[in-house]
NUTORMAR-227665 format. One record per residue (C-alpha): x negated, y negated, z. Coordinates in nm, 3 decimals. Layout:
residues N
px: X, py: Y, pz: Z
...
***
This chain:
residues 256
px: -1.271, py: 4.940, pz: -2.660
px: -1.544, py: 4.681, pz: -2.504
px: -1.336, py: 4.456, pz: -2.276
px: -1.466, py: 4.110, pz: -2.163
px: -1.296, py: 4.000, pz: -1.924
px: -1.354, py: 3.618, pz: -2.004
px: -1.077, py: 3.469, pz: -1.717
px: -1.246, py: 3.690, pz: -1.450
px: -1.395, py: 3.301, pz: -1.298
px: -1.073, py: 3.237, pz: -1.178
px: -1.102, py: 3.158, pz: -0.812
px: -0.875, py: 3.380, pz: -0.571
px: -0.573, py: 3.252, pz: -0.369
px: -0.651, py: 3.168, pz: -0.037
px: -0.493, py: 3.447, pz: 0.181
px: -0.146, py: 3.276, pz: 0.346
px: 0.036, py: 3.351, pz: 0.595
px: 0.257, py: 3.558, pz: 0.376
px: 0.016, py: 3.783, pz: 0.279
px: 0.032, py: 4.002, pz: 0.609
px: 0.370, py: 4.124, pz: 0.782
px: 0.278, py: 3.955, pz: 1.166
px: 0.665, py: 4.042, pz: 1.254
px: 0.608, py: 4.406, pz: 1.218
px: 0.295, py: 4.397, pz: 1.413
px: 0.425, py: 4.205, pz: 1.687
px: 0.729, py: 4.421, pz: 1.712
px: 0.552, py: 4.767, pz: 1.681
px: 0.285, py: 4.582, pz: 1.939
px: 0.561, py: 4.484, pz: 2.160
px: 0.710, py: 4.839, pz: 2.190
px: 0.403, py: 4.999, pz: 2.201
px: 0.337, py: 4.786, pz: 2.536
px: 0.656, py: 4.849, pz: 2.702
px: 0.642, py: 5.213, pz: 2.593
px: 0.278, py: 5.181, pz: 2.822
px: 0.106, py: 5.389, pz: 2.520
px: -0.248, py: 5.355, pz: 2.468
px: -0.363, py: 5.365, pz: 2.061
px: -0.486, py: 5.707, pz: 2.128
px: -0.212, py: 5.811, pz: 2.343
px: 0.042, py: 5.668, pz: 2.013
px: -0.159, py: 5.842, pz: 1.774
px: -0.166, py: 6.200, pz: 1.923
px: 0.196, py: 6.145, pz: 1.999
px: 0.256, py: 6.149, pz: 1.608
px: 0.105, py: 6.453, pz: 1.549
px: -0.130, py: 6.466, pz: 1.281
px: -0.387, py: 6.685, pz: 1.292
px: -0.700, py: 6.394, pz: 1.206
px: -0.649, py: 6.232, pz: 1.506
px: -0.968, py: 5.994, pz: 1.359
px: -0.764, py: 5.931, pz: 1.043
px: -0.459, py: 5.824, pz: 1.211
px: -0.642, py: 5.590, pz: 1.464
px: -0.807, py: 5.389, pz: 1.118
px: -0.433, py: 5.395, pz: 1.014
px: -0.322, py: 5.240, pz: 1.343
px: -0.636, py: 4.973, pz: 1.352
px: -0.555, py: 4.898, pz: 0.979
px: -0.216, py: 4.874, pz: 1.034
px: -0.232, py: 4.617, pz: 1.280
px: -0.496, py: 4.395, pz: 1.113
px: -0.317, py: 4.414, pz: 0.751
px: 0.050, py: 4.482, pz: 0.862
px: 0.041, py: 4.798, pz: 0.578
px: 0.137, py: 5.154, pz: 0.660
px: 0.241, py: 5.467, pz: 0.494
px: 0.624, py: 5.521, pz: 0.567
px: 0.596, py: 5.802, pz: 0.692
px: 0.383, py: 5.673, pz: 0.975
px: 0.651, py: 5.434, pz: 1.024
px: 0.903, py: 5.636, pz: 1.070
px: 0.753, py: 5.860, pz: 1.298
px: 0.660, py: 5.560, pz: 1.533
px: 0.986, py: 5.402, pz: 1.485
px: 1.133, py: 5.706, pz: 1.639
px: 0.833, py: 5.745, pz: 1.945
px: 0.888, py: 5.388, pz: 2.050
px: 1.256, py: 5.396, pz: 2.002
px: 1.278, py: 5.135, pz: 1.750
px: 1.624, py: 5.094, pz: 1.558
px: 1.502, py: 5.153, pz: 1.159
px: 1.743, py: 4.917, pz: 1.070
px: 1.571, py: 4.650, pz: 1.215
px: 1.217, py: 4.725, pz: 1.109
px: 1.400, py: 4.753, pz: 0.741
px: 1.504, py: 4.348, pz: 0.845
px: 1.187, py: 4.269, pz: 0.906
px: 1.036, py: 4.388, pz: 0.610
px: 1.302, py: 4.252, pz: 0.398
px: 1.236, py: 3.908, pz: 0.544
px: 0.855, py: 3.954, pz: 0.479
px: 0.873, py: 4.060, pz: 0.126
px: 1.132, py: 3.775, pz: 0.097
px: 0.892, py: 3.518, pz: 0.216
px: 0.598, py: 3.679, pz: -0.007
px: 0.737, py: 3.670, pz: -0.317
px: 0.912, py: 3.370, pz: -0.270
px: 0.739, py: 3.164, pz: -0.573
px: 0.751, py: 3.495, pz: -0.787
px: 1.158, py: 3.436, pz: -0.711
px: 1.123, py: 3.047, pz: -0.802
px: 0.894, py: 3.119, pz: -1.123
px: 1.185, py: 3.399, pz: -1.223
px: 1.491, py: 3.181, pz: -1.158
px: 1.409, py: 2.874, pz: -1.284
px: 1.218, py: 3.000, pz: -1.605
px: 1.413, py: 2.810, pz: -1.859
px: 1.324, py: 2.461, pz: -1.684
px: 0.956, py: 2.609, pz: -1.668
px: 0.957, py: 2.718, pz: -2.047
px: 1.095, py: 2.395, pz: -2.179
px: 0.759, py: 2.232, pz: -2.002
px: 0.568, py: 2.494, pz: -2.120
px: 0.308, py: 2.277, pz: -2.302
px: 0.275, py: 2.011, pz: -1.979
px: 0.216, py: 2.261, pz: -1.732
px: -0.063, py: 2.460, pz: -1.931
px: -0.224, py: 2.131, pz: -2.043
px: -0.258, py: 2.045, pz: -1.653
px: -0.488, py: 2.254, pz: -1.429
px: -0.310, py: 2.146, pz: -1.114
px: -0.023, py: 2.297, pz: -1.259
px: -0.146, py: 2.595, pz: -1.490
px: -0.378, py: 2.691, pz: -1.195
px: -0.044, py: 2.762, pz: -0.965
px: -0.036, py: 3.153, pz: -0.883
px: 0.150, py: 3.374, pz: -0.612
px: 0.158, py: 3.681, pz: -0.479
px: 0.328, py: 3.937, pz: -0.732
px: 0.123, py: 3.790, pz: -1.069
px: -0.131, py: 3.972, pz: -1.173
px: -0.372, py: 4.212, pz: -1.396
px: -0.514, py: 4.491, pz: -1.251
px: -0.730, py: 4.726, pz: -1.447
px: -0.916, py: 5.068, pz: -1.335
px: -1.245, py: 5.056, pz: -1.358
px: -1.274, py: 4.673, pz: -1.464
px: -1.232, py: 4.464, pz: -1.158
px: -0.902, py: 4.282, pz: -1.099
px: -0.959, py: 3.928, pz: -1.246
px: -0.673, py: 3.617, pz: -1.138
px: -0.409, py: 3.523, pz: -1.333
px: -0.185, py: 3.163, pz: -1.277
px: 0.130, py: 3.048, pz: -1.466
px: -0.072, py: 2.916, pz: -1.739
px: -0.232, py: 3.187, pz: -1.848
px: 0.112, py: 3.369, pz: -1.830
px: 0.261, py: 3.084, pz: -2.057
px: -0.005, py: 3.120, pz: -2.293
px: 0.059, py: 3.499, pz: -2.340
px: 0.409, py: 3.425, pz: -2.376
px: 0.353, py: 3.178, pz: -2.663
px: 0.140, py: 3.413, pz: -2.845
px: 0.395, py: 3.673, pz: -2.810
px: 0.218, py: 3.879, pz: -2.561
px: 0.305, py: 4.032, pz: -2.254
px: 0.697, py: 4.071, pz: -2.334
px: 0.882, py: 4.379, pz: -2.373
px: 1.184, py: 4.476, pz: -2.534
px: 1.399, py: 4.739, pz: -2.459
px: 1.381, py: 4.754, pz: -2.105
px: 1.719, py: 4.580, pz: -2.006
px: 1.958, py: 4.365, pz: -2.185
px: 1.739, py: 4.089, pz: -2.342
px: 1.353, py: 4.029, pz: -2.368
px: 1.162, py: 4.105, pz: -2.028
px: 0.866, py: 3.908, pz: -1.943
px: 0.589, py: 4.019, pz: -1.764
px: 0.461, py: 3.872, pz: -1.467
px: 0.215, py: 4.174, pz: -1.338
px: 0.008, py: 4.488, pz: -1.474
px: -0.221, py: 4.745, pz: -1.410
px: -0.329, py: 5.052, pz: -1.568
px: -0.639, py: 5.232, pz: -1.716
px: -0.824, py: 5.152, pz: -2.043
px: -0.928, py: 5.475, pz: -2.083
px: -0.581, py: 5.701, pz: -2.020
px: -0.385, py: 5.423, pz: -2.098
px: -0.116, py: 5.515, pz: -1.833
px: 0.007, py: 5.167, pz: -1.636
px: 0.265, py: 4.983, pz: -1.450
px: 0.474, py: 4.680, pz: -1.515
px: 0.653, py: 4.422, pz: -1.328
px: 0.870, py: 4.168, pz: -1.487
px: 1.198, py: 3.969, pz: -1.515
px: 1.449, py: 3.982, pz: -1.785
px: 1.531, py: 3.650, pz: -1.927
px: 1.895, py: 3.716, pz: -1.961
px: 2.002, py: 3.856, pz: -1.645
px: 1.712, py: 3.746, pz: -1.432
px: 1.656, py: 4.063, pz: -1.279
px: 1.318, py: 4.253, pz: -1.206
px: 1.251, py: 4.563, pz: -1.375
px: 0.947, py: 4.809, pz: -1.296
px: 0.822, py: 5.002, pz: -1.609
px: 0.556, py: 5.142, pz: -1.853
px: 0.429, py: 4.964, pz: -2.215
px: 0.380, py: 5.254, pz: -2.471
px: 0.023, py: 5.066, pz: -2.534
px: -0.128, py: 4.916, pz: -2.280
px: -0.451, py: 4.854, pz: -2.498
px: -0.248, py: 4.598, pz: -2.647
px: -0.225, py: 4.381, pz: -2.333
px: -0.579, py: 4.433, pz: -2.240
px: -0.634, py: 4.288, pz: -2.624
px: -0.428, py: 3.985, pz: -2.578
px: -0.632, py: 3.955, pz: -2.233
px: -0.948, py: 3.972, pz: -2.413
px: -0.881, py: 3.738, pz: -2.670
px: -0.722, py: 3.516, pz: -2.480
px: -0.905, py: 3.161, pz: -2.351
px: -0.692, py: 2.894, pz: -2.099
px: -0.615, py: 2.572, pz: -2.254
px: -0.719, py: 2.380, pz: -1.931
px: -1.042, py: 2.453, pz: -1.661
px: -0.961, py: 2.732, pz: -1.438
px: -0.950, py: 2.597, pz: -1.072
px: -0.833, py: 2.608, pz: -0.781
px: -0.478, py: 2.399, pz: -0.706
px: -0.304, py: 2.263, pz: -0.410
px: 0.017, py: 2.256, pz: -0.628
px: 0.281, py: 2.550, pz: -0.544
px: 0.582, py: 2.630, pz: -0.769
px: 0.789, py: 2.460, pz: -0.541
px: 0.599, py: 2.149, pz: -0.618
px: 0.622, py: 2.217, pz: -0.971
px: 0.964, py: 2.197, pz: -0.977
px: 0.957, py: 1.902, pz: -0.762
px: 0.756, py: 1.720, pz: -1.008
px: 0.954, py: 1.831, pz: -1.369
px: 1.312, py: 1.669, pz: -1.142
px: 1.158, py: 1.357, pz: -1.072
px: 1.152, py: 1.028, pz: -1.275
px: 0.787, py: 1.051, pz: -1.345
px: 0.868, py: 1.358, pz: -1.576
px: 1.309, py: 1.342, pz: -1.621
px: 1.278, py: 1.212, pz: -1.988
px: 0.958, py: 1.440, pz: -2.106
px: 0.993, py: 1.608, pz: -2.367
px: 0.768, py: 1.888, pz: -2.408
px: 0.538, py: 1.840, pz: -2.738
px: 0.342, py: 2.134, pz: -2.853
px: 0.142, py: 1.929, pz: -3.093
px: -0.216, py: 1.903, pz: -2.997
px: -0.217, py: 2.201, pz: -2.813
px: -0.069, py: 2.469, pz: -2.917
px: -0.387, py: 2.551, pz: -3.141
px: -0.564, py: 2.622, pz: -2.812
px: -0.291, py: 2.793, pz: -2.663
px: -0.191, py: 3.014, pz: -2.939
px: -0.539, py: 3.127, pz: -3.066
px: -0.745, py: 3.015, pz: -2.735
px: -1.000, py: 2.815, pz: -3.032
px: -1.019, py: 2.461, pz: -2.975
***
């Protein structure tokens, strides 16, 4: 299958504060200092034989704020650190990450009912977060944005059934176009919650990708989800109704 990956323009999010867990740091860097360990000293205390592999893991660690478990367990216990707090303060991080992936998810129906407004608006179609995405071996990882998701959703792409108790919607993918082996995220309509899984045919996604050509121009947007739904409960929009006509022949088919 020749893929091109037309939406691959779309600009990247700006990296946010959310996008690296400075808690963790700071509290591994904190204990580390009253511990008086050195990186090297820290690193030959957890005992891995490539002592040059586990200082990279160490810098990396403390400029991204990822790290195997395993590491983190092991230095949890050398610098005495209760688990159940480092568990706290990863919870609060992923919390705060994925916070617009939780407003997107919760208030879908509101967000479906202006489905039409939002993807005929770039500073609203153009809204993404951490946790929405295409990912595919080999190809690059271009962005994806609530509009584009929309549109998929209108053509009847990117849903799955039989994963929980109604239709589940997904919000993130990525998986190989040659082996065809991939992962899911997404959020059941019904019951809101998340589900991780496999699609039996991934080619099919990477089709509807293909084919598929935003309604609006692909930018970059100031507007967050939480404006979004801001906007929709104010006067300006209270009594719109949402009209497919006029565009759903771009948003369905991606033709104008």
């Amino acid at each position: 299958m020749r893929l091109n990956f037309s939406v691959s323009t779309l600009s990247r999010p700006q990296p946010q504060s959310t996008d690296i867990n400075s808690e963790l740091i700071n509290l591994i860097q904190n204990h580390q200092q009253a511990a008086q360990l050195s990186n090297v000293q820290l690193a030959t205390k957890l005992g891995y034989k490539n002592i040059n592999k586990t200082m990279r893991n160490l810098r990396d660690f403390k400029q991204t704020g990822e790290i195997a478990d395993s590491y983190l367990h092991k230095i949890g216990e050398i610098l005495n650190i209760d688990f159940d707090e480092i568990r706290q303060v990863q919870a609060r991080y992923l919390r705060d990450k994925f916070s617009d992936r939780t407003l997107f998810i919760q208030h879908f129906d509101q967000i479906w009912a202006h489905r039409a407004l939002i993807i005929g608006d770039a500073s609203y179609a153009n809204i993404s977060f951490p946790g929405i995405y295409l990912s595919v071996a080999y190809l690059g990882a271009p962005g994806y944005n609530i509009g584009i998701l929309l549109q998929h959703y209108m053509n009847g792409h990117w849903r799955a059934d039989n994963v929980c108790c109604d239709r589940v919607y997904i919000i993130a993918a990525g998986g190989s176009p040659l082996s065809g082996n991939n992962s899911c995220h997404g959020f059941c309509r019904r019951c809101r919650s998340q589900k991780s899984f496999k699609v039996p045919a991934f080619g099919i996604m990477l089709k509807a990708h293909k084919e598929l050509k935003p309604a609006c121009q692909q930018r970059e947007t100031d507007k967050t989800m939480a404006d979004l739904l801001h906007d929709f409960q104010s006067y300006k929009y209270r009594n719109v109704k949402s009209d497919l006509t006029g565009i759903s022949s771009i948003a369905l088919t991606g033709k104008k």
